[in-house]
C-alpha positions as CSV (number, residue, x, y, z in Angstrom):
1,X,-4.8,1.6,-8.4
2,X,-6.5,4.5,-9.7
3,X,-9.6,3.0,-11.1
4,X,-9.8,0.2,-8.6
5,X,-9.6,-1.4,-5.3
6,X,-7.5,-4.5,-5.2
7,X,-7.1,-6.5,-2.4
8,X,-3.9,-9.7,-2.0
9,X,-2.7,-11.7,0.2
10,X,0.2,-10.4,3.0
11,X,1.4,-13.5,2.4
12,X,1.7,-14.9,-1.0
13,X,0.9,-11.3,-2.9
14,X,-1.8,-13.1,-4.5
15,X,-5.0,-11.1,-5.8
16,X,-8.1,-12.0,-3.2
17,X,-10.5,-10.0,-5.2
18,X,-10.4,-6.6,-7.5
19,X,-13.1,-4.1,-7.3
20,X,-13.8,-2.0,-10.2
21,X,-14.6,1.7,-9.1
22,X,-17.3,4.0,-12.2
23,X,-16.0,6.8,-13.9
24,X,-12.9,7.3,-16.4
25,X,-9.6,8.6,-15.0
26,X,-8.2,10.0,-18.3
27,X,-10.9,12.7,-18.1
28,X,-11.8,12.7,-14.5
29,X,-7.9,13.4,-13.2
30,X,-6.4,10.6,-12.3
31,X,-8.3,8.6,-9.5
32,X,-11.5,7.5,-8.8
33,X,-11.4,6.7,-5.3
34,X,-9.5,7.1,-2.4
35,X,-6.5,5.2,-0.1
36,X,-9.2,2.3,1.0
37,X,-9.5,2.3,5.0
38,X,-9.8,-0.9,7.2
39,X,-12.6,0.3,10.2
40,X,-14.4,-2.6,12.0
41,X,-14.1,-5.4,10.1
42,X,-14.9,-3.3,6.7
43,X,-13.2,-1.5,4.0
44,X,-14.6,1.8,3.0
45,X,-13.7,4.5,0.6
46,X,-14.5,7.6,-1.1
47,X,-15.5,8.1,-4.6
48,X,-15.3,10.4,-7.1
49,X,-18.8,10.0,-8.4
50,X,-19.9,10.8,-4.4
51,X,-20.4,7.9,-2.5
52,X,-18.7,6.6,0.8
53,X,-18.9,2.7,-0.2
54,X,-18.9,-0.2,2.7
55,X,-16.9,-3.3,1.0
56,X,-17.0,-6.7,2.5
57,X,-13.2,-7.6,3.0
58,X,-13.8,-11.1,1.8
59,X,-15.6,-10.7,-1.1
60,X,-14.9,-7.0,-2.6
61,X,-18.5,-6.9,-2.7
62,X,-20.6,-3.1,-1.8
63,X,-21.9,-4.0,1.3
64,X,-23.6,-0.3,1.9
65,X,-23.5,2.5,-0.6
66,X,-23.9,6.2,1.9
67,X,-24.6,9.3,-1.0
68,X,-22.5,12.0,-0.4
69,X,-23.7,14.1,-3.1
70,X,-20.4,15.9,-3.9
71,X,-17.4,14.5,-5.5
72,X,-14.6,12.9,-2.8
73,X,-10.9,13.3,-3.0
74,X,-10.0,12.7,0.1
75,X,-10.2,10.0,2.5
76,X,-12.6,9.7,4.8
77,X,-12.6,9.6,8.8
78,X,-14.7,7.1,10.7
79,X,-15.4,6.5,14.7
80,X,-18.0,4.7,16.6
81,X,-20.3,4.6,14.1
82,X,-19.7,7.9,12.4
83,X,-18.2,8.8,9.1
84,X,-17.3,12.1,8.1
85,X,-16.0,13.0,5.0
86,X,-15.3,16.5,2.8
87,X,-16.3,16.9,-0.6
88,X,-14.4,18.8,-3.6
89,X,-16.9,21.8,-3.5
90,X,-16.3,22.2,0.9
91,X,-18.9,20.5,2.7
92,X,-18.1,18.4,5.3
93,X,-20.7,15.7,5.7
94,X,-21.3,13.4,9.0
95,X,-22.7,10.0,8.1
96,X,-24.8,8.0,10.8
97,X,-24.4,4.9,10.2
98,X,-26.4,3.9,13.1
99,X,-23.3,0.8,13.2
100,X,-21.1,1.8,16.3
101,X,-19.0,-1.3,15.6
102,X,-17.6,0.8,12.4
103,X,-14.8,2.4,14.3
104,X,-11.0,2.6,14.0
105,X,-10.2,5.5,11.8
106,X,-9.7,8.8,13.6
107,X,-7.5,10.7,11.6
108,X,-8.4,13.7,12.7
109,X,-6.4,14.6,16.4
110,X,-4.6,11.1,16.2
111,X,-1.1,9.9,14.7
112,X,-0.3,7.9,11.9
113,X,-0.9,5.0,14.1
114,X,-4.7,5.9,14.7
115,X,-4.6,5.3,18.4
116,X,-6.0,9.0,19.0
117,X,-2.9,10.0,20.7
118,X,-1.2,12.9,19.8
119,X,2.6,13.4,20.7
120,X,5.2,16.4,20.4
Protein backbone atom coordinates (compact mmCIF):
# COMPACT_ATOMS: atom_id res chain seq x y z
CA UNK A 1 0.00 0.00 0.00
CA UNK A 2 2.82 2.14 0.00
CA UNK A 3 2.92 3.28 3.55
CA UNK A 4 1.47 0.08 4.99
CA UNK A 5 1.01 -3.51 5.29
CA UNK A 6 -2.56 -4.65 5.19
CA UNK A 7 -3.64 -7.93 5.65
CA UNK A 8 -7.80 -9.42 4.67
CA UNK A 9 -9.41 -12.13 4.41
CA UNK A 10 -9.22 -14.62 1.02
CA UNK A 11 -12.47 -15.06 1.78
CA UNK A 12 -14.66 -12.20 2.63
CA UNK A 13 -11.89 -9.31 1.49
CA UNK A 14 -12.29 -8.12 4.94
CA UNK A 15 -9.34 -6.16 6.74
CA UNK A 16 -7.69 -8.67 9.45
CA UNK A 17 -5.39 -5.99 10.65
CA UNK A 18 -3.36 -2.82 9.01
CA UNK A 19 0.19 -2.20 9.93
CA UNK A 20 1.43 1.25 9.73
CA UNK A 21 5.09 1.30 8.22
CA UNK A 22 7.56 5.15 9.57
CA UNK A 23 8.59 7.42 7.17
CA UNK A 24 6.66 9.77 4.54
CA UNK A 25 6.32 8.58 0.93
CA UNK A 26 5.74 12.08 -0.64
CA UNK A 27 9.36 12.82 0.19
CA UNK A 28 10.90 9.47 0.61
CA UNK A 29 9.67 8.15 -3.17
CA UNK A 30 6.90 6.36 -2.99
CA UNK A 31 7.09 3.27 -0.67
CA UNK A 32 8.10 2.52 2.49
CA UNK A 33 8.40 -1.04 2.52
CA UNK A 34 8.50 -3.88 0.41
CA UNK A 35 5.97 -6.78 -1.33
CA UNK A 36 5.43 -8.55 2.34
CA UNK A 37 6.74 -12.30 2.20
CA UNK A 38 4.94 -15.35 3.88
CA UNK A 39 8.21 -17.68 5.38
CA UNK A 40 7.35 -20.09 8.18
CA UNK A 41 4.52 -19.04 9.65
CA UNK A 42 5.65 -15.18 9.57
CA UNK A 43 5.42 -12.18 7.40
CA UNK A 44 8.48 -10.19 6.93
CA UNK A 45 9.51 -7.20 4.95
CA UNK A 46 11.93 -4.65 4.20
CA UNK A 47 11.97 -1.13 5.09
CA UNK A 48 13.00 1.98 4.02
CA UNK A 49 14.19 3.35 7.22
CA UNK A 50 16.51 -0.20 7.42
CA UNK A 51 15.00 -2.86 9.19
CA UNK A 52 13.92 -6.45 8.06
CA UNK A 53 10.69 -6.62 10.46
CA UNK A 54 9.18 -10.20 11.61
CA UNK A 55 5.21 -9.63 11.78
CA UNK A 56 2.86 -12.01 13.52
CA UNK A 57 0.30 -12.99 10.74
CA UNK A 58 -2.56 -12.84 13.27
CA UNK A 59 -1.98 -9.81 14.90
CA UNK A 60 0.18 -7.40 12.45
CA UNK A 61 2.19 -6.99 15.47
CA UNK A 62 6.52 -6.66 15.06
CA UNK A 63 7.36 -9.76 16.38
CA UNK A 64 11.40 -9.21 15.78
CA UNK A 65 12.91 -5.99 14.37
CA UNK A 66 16.74 -7.29 12.48
CA UNK A 67 18.81 -3.62 11.71
CA UNK A 68 20.00 -3.52 8.47
CA UNK A 69 21.52 -0.33 8.66
CA UNK A 70 20.97 0.83 4.99
CA UNK A 71 17.80 1.70 3.38
CA UNK A 72 15.73 -1.51 1.63
CA UNK A 73 14.05 -1.41 -1.63
CA UNK A 74 13.89 -4.66 -2.40
CA UNK A 75 12.54 -7.70 -1.03
CA UNK A 76 14.19 -9.79 0.89
CA UNK A 77 15.23 -13.69 0.56
CA UNK A 78 14.93 -16.08 3.43
CA UNK A 79 15.89 -19.99 3.85
CA UNK A 80 16.40 -22.19 6.81
CA UNK A 81 16.86 -19.64 9.10
CA UNK A 82 18.65 -17.11 7.02
CA UNK A 83 17.71 -13.84 5.59
CA UNK A 84 19.53 -12.03 3.18
CA UNK A 85 18.78 -8.85 1.94
CA UNK A 86 20.58 -5.75 -0.26
CA UNK A 87 20.43 -2.39 0.67
CA UNK A 88 20.15 0.97 -1.57
CA UNK A 89 23.90 1.86 -1.13
CA UNK A 90 25.12 -2.27 -2.33
CA UNK A 91 25.66 -4.33 0.65
CA UNK A 92 24.23 -7.46 0.82
CA UNK A 93 23.56 -8.40 4.39
CA UNK A 94 23.00 -12.25 5.76
CA UNK A 95 20.79 -12.26 8.86
CA UNK A 96 21.08 -15.22 11.37
CA UNK A 97 18.24 -15.63 12.80
CA UNK A 98 19.39 -18.50 14.70
CA UNK A 99 15.17 -19.66 13.70
CA UNK A 100 15.70 -22.55 10.97
CA UNK A 101 11.83 -22.90 10.98
CA UNK A 102 11.93 -19.29 9.01
CA UNK A 103 12.21 -20.87 5.58
CA UNK A 104 10.26 -20.76 2.31
CA UNK A 105 11.48 -17.85 0.42
CA UNK A 106 14.35 -18.69 -1.98
CA UNK A 107 14.10 -16.39 -4.65
CA UNK A 108 17.32 -16.45 -5.64
CA UNK A 109 17.98 -19.84 -8.15
CA UNK A 110 14.20 -20.81 -7.79
CA UNK A 111 10.90 -19.94 -9.98
CA UNK A 112 8.09 -17.92 -9.24
CA UNK A 113 6.71 -20.77 -7.42
CA UNK A 114 9.66 -20.85 -4.78
CA UNK A 115 10.19 -24.61 -4.91
CA UNK A 116 13.99 -24.00 -5.78
CA UNK A 117 13.61 -25.55 -9.13
CA UNK A 118 14.73 -23.93 -12.00
CA UNK A 119 13.29 -24.91 -15.52
CA UNK A 120 14.24 -23.98 -19.22
Amino acid sequence: MGDEVVATDTDTGNTLWKFKLAGDTKSQGGFLGTAPLAAGGSVLLGTLDGKVLKLDPKTGKVATTFEVGGQIRSQPVVDDGWIYVGTEDGKLVAIDTKDPTITGWPTWGGNAQRTGIARR
